[in-house]
N, C-alpha and C positions, 0 to 999 in steps of 0.2 A: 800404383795400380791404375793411375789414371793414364800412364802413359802405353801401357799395355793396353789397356781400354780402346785407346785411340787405333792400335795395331790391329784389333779386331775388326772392330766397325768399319773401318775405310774400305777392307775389302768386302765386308759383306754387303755393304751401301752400291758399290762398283758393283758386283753379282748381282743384286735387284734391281740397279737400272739399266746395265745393260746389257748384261747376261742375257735375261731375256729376248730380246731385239737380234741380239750378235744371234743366239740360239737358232731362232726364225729364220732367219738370214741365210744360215749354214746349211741349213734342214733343206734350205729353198735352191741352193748352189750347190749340194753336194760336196760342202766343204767340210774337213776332219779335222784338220788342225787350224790356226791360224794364218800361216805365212800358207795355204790352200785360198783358206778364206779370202786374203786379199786380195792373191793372183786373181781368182774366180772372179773377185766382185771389181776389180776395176782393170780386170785384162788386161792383166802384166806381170810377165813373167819375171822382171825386174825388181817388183815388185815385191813379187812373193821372195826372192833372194835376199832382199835386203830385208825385210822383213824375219827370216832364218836367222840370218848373220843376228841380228839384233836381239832376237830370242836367247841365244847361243850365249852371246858378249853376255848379256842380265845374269842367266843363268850359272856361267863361271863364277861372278863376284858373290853371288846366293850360295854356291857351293865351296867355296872358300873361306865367308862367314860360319858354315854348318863345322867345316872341317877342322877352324881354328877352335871354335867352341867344343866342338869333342874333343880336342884333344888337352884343352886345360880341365 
């Protein structure tokens, strides 16, 4: 339980410190998503691509884990 514990907390630790600030920030930029967010705040469009790509690559491995687990 304790190691589920740990899987809670870390992202709600990450959501309180900097959820808030990222939030601001977006609100301030008119950004939606994140690979928006980046482009906007440090103008680059390069940026904001690699940033996509890299969303994308995490998100596979996430869904691969879900999809192995459903099916055992």
């Amino acid at each position: 339980s304790l190691w589920i514990a740990g899987y809670m907390l870390v992202p709600l630790t990450a959501f309180a410190l900097v959820g808030k600030r990222l939030a601001r920030m977006s609100r301030a930029l008119d950004a939606l998503t994140v690979p928006d967010f980046f482009r906007l705040r440090f103008e680059s469009p390069t940026l904001g691509f690699v940033t996509s790509l890299l969303v994308l690559y995490l998100l596979v491995f996430t869904m691969i884990g879900q999809f192995k687990a459903g099916a055992l």
